[in-house]
C-alpha positions as CSV (number, residue, x, y, z in Angstrom):
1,X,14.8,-46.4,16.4
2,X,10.9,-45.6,16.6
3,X,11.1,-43.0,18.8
4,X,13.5,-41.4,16.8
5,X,11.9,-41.5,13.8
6,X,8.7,-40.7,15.3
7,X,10.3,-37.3,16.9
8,X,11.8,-36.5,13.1
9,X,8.8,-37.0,11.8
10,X,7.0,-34.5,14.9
11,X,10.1,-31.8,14.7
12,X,9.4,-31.8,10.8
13,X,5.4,-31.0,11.5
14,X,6.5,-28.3,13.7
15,X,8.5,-26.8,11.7
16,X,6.1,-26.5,9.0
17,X,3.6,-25.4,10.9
18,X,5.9,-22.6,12.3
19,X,7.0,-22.1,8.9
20,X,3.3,-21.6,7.4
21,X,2.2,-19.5,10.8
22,X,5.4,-17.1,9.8
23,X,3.5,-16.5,6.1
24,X,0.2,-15.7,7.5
25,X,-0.4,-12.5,6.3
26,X,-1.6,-10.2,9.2
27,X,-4.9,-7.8,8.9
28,X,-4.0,-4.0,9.0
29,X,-6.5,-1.7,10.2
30,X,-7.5,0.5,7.3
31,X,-9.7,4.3,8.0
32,X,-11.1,6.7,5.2
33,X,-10.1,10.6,6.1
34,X,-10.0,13.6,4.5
35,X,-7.5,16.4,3.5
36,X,-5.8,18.1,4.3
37,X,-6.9,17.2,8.0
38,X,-4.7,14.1,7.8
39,X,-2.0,16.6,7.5
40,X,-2.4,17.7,10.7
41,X,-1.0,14.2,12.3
42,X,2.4,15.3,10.6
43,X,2.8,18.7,10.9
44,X,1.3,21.7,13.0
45,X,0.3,24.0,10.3
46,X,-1.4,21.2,9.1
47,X,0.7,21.4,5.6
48,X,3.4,19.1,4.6
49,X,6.5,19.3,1.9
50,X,6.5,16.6,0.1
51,X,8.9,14.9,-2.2
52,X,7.6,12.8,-5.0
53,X,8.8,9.8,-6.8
54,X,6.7,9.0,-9.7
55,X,7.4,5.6,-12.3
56,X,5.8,3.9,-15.2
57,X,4.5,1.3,-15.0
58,X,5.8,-1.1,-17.7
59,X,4.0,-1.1,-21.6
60,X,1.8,-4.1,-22.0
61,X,-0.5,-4.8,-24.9
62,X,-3.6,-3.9,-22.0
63,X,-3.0,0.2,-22.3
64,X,-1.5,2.3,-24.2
65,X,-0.4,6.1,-22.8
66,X,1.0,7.0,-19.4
67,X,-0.1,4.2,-16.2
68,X,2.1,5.2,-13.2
69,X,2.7,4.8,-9.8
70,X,3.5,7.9,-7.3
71,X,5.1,7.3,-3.9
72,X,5.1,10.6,-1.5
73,X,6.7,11.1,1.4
74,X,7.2,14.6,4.0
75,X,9.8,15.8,6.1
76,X,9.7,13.4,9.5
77,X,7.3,15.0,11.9
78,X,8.6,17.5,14.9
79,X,7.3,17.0,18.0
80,X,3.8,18.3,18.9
81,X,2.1,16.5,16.8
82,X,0.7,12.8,17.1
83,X,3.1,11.3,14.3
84,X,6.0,13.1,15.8
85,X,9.4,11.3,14.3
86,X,7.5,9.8,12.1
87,X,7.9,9.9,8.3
88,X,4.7,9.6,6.0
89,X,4.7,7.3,3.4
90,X,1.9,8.0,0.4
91,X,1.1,6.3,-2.6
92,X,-1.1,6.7,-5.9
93,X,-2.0,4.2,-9.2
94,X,-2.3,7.1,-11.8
95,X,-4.0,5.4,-14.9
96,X,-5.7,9.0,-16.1
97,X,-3.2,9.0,-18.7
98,X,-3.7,5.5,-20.2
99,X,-6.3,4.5,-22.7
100,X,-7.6,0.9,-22.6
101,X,-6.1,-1.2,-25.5
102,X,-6.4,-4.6,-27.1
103,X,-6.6,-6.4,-23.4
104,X,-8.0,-3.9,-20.3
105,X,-5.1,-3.7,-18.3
106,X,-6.6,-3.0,-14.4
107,X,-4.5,-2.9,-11.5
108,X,-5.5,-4.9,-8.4
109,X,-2.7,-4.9,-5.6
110,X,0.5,-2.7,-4.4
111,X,3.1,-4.5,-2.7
112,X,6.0,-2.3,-0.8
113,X,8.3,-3.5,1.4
114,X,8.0,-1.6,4.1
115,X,9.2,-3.2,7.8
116,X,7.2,-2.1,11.1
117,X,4.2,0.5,10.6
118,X,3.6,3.0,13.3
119,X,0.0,3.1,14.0
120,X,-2.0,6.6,14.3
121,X,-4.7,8.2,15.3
122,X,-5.5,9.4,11.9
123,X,-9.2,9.6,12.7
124,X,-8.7,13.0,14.7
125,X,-7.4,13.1,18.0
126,X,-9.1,10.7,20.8
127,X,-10.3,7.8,17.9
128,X,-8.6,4.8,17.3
129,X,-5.2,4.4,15.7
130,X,-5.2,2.9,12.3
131,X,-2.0,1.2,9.8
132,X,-3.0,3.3,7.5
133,X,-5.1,5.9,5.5
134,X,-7.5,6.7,2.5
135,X,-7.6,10.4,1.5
136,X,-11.2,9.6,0.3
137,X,-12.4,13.4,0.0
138,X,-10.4,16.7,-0.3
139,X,-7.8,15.0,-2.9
140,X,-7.4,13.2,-6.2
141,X,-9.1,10.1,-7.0
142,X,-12.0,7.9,-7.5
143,X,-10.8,4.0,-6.1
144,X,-10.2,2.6,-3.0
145,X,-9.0,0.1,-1.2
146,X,-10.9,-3.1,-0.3
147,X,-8.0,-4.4,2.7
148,X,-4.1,-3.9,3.4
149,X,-2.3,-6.5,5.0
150,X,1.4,-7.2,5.8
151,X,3.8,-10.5,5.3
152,X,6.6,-10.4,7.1
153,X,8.5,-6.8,6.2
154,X,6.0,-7.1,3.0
155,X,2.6,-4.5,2.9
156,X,0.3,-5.0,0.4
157,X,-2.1,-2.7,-0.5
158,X,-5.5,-4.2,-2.0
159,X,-7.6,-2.4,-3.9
160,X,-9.5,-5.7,-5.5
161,X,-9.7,-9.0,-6.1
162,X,-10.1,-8.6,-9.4
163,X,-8.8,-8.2,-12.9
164,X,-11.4,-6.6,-14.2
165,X,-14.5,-4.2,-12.9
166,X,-17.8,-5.9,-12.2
167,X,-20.7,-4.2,-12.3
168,X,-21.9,-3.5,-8.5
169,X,-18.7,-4.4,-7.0
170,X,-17.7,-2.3,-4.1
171,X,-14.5,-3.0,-4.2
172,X,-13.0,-2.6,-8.4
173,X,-9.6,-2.5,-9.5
174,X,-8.2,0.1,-10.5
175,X,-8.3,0.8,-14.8
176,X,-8.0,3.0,-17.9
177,X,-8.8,6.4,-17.5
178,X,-9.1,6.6,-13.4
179,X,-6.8,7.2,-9.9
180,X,-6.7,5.7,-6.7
181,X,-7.3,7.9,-4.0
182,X,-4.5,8.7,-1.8
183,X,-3.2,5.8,0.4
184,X,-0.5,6.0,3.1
185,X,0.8,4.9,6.3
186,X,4.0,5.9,8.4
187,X,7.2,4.4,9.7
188,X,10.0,5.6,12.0
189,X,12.4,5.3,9.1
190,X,14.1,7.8,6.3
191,X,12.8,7.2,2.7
192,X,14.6,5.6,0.3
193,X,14.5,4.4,-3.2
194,X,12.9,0.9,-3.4
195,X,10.6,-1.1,-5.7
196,X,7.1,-1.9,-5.3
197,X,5.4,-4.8,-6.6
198,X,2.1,-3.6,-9.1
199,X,0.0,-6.3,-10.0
200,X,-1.2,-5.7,-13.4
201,X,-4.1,-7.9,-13.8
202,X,-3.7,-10.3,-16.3
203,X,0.0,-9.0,-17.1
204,X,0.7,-10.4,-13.8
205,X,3.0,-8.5,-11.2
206,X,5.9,-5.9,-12.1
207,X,8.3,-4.4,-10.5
208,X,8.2,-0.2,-10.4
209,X,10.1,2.1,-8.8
210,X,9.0,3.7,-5.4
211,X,9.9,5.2,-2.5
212,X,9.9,3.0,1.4
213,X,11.6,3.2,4.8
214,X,15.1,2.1,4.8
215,X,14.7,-1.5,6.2
């Protein structure tokens, strides 16, 4: 009767440890590029079409005006080119059109469920391949991210640990009055319309429309 219990109580630990190994969230590498080179890793002419899908972020007492979220995606890539069959996945926190109200409202993470990235050599040709990408010159924006990781089928994009801006801290949410830069990464899978999960500070984490691979 020992043994038996002692091997329930064993399987058990196992399994929990299993079970907490499986909810480690995994590093993703991150690089800074520009545009429109990055375009070049999707398409020869180094120009994409794009199709955008652009939401609202839900009203809370933190802001008042327009605080969004725009997901972008191309055409899959032909061949020739380094993310050939690929489709691009892009996104954006747009608060320029929100005003800071009774609260600050600051957003600190983007959460899409996304399934398995294909890495790329979005560095130029030769360098490393990367998860994903910051369009840190050549296109909109001002904040970037600190780290991306993924959870299972879950990416989540961090752009601070914070609620609110610190004053020399690398690494600030994103507020009032600002934009992310461009932030992307690619999958072998068609775009569909999903939700992503925006952490809103001290509003907590809302659900906003988006656009991920079918997964």
């Amino acid at each position: 009767m020992r043994v038996i219990r002692i091997t329930a109580i064993a399987s058990a630990t196992l399994a929990s440890i299993l079970v907490s190994l499986a909810a480690c969230a995994a590093p993703l590498t991150v690089v800074q590029v520009g545009a429109p080179d990055v375009n070049c890793v999707f398409n020869a002419s180094c120009k994409l079409t794009v199709t955008d899908t652009v939401d609202n972020l839900p009203p809370v007492p933190g802001y008042t005006g327009k605080a969004m979220l725009q997901s972008r995606t191309a055409v899959a890539a032909a061949t020739g080119v380094p993310g050939a069959g690929t489709t691009v996945y892009i996104y954006r926190v747009d608060l320029t059109g929100a005003t800071a109200a009774t609260d600050q409202m600051c957003v600190s993470s983007v959460a899409v469920n996304f399934g398995p990235i294909a890495k790329l050599p979005y560095s130029g040709a030769g360098k490393p391949k990367a998860d994903v990408f910051v369009v840190t010159s050549g296109g909109l924006g001002t904040v970037g991210l600190k780290s991306a990781d993924q959870t299972g089928s879950t990416v989540t994009f961090q752009i601070s640990t914070a609620s609110f801006p610190a004053p020399g801290d690398p690494f600030p949410p994103v507020c009032a009055g600002q934009t992310t830069f461009f932030f992307g990464l690619a999958s072998t899978k068609a775009p569909v319309a999903s939700k992503a999960q925006v952490h809103m500070g001290i509003y907590g984490i809302k659900s906003v429309g988006a656009r991920t691979p079918t997964y």
